[in-house]
C-alpha positions in Angstrom: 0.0 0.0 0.0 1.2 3.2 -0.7 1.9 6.0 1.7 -0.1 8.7 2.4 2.2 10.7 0.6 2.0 9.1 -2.3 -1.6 9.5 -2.5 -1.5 12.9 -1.6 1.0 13.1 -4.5 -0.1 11.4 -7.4 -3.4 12.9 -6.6 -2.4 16.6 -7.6 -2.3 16.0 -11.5 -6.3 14.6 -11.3 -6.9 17.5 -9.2 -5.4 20.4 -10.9 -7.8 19.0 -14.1 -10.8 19.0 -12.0 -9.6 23.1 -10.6 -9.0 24.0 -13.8 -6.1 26.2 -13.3 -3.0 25.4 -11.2 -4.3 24.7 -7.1 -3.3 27.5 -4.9 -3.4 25.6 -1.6 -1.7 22.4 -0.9 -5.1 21.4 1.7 -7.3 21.2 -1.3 -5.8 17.5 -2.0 -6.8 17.0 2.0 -10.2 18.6 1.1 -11.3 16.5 -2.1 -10.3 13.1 0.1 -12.4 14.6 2.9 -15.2 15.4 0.6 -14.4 11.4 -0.8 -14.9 9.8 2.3 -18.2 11.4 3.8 -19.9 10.7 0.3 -18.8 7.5 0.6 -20.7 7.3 3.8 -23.9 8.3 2.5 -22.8 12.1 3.3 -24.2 14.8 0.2 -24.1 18.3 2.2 -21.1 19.4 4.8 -21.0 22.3 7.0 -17.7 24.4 6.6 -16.8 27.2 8.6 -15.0 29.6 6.1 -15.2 32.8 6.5 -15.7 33.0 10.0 -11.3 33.8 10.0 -11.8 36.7 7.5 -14.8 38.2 9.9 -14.2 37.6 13.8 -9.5 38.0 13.5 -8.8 34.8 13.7 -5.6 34.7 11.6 -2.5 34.2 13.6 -1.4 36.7 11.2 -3.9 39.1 12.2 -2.5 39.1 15.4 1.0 39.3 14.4 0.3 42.8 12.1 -1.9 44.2 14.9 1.3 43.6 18.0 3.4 45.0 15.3 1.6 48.1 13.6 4.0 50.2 15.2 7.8 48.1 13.5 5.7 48.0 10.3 5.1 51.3 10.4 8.8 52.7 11.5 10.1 50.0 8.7 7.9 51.5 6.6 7.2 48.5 4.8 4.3 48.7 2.3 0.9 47.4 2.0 2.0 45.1 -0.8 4.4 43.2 1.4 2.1 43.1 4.8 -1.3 42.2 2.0 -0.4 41.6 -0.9 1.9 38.2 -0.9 0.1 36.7 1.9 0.4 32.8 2.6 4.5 33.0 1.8 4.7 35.1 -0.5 6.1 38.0 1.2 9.3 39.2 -0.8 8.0 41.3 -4.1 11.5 41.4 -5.1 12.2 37.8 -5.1 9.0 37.3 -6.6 9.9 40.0 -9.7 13.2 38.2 -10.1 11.8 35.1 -11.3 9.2 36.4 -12.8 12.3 38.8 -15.0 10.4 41.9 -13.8 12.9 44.9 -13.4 12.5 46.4 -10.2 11.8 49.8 -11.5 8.6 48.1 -13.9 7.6 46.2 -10.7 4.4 48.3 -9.9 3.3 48.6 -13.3 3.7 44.9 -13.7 1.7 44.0 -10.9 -1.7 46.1 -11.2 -4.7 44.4 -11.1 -8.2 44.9 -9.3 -6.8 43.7 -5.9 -3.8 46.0 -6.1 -5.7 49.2 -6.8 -8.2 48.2 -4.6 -5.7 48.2 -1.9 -4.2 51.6 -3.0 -7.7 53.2 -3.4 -8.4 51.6 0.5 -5.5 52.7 1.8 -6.8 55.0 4.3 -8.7 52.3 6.1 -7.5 50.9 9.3 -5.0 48.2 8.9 -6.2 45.5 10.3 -9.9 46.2 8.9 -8.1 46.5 5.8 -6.2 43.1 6.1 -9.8 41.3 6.6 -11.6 43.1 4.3 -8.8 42.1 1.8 -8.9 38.9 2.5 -12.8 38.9 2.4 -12.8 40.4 -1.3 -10.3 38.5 -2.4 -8.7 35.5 -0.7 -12.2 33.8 0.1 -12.7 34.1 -3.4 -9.8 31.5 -4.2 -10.8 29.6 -0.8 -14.8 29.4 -1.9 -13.5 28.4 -5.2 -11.4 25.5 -3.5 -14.2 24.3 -1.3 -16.4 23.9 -4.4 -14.5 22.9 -6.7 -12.8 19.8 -4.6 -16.8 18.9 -3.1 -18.5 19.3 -6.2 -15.7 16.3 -7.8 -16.4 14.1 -4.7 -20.3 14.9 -6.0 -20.5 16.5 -2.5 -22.3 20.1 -1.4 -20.2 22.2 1.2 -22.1 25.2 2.3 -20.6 28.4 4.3 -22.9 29.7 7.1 -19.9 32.0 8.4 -21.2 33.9 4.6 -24.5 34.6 5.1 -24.2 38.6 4.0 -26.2 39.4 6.9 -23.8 38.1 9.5 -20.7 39.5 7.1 -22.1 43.0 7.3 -22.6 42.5 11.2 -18.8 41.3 12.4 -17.6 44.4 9.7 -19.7 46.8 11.9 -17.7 45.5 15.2 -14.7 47.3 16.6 -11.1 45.6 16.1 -11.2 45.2 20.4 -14.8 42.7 19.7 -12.6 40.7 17.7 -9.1 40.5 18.9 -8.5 41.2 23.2 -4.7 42.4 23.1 -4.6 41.6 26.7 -5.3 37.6 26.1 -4.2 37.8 22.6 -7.3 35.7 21.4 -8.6 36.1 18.6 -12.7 35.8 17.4 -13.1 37.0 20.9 -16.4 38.2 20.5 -17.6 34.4 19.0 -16.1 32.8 21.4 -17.9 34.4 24.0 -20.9 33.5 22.1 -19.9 30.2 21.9 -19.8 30.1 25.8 -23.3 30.6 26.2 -24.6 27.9 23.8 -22.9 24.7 27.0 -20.2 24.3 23.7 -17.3 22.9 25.9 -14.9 25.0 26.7 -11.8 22.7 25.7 -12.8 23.6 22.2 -13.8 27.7 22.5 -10.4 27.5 23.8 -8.6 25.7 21.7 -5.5 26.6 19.7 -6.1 27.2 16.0 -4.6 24.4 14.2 -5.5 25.4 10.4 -5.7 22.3 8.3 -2.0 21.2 7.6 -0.6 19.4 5.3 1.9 16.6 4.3 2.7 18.2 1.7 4.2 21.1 3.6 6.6 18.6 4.8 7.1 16.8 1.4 8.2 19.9 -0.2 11.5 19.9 1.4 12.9 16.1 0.5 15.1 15.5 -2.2 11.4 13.4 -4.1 9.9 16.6 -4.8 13.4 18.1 -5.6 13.9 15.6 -8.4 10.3 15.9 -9.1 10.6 19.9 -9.7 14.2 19.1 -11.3 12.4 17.3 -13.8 9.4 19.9 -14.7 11.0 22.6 -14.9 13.7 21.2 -17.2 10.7 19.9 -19.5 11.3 21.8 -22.9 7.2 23.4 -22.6 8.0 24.4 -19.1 6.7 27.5 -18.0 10.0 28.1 -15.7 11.7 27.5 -19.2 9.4 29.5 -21.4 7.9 32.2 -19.0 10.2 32.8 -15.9 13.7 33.4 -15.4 15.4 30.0 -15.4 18.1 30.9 -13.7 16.9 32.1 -10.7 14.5 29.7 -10.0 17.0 27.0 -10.1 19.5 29.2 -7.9 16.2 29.2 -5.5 15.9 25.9 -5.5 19.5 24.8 -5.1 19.1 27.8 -1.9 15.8 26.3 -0.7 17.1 22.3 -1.0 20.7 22.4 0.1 20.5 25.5 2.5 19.5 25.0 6.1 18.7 28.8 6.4 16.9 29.6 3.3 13.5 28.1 2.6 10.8 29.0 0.0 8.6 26.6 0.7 5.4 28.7 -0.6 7.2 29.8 -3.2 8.1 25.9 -4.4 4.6 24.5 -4.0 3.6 27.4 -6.1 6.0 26.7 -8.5 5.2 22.8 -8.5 1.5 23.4 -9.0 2.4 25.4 -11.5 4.2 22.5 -13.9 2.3 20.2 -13.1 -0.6 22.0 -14.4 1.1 23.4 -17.5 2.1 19.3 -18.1 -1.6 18.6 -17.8 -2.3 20.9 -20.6 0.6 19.2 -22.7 -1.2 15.8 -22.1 
């Protein structure tokens, strides 16, 4: 039998045809096996509780940017790098050097809705602004997920954290209803409300564990390096055709045979990427 891995794996190619595009989150192989398994048990409809992050704080980031407004702000770092590249992808100019954009043609390059949405916005509170991002944008990717990886285990997953009603009411709330500084907890406010519903309190309290991933391990080992190796050296490849070869393989050789440097987002990214353009070539 083969590992879980494995499965994990060999499941991305089958995946990334039924996405459509290349996956942006490693958990969406977790998700369609999910999905899987509760259809298989007579399961067609599954509660999921996206959104509820975006709405109440309940990032760990969050909380990071909002204990460190005040570094951000003397490092005057800009919105791009606290907003934009979130998940990983948090060096613009890394990101522009394999992508061969000059660093002077680097704005230019990357506008798009999101990025003048942010500039237009920029006025707004940060840490309103980071959920209100996240709720125009990155949910959009996440709802997309969720569908896409139920509807191919013929399975419904619906979002009650969504309902516009209760959206527009946690936007209304002050930052200090959602995240106490004192506690540092986050979705303060739900939690409370959890508390009067005899929810136990080992779980109101419990650590935010996200939905990890194997393949957040696997993207170290020297598999997926020879893996990578191999797509990226394809003649169609888009590292060869579309990205600047040579950095991305002096990344990789950083990312594999350097203990301080890793780019693990930046990898899985990548991989997702060839593997989808190699779908399209089959």
């Amino acid at each position: 039998m083969k590992k879980d891995i494995d499965l994990l794996i060999d499941a991305i190619p089958y995946l990334t045809h039924i996405y459509d595009e290349p996956l942006q989150f490693s958990n969406s192989i977790q998700m369609y096996y999910l999905c899987s398994v509760a259809r298989e048990h007579g399961i067609k409809v599954l509660i999921s509780g996206e959104g509820a992050d975006e709405i109440f704080c309940g990032y760990e980031r969050y909380e990071r940017t909002l204990l460190s407004i005040d570094e951000l702000i003397s490092r005057d770092y800009s919105l791009e790098t606290i907003l934009y590249y979130g998940g990983g992808l948090d060096n613009a100019e890394l990101v522009s050097e394999v992508c061969s954009i000059a660093s002077h043609d680097f704005d230019h390059a990357m506008l798009g809705e999101s990025y003048s949405w942010l500039q237009t916005n920029s006025d707004i509170p940060l840490m309103d602004l980071m959920m209100l991002y996240d709720q125009y944008y990155r949910l959009q990717t996440i709802n997309q997920r969720q569908d896409r990886m139920g509807m191919a285990a013929s399975l419904e997953l619906r979002h009650p954290y969504l309902n516009y009603e209760l959206v527009n009411l946690a936007n209304s709330l002050h930052i200090s209803l959602k995240f106490d500084a004192l506690s540092r907890e986050g979705k303060y406010t739900l939690r409370r409300i959890a508390g009067n519903y005899n929810i136990p309190s080992k779980i109101i309290t419990r650590k935010k564990a996200g939905f990890p991933t194997d393949v957040d391990t696997w993207v170290r080992s020297k598999e997926s390096e020879k893996r990578l190796l191999g797509l990226i050296n394809h003649k169609d490849s888009i590292t060869k055709n579309y990205l600047d070869f040579n950095v991305v393989r002096l990344l990789l050789d950083a990312h594999y045979n350097s203990a301080a440097e890793k780019y693990d987002v930046l990898v899985q990214r990548l991989f997702y990427l060839e593997v989808w353009k190699m779908s399209n070539l089959e």
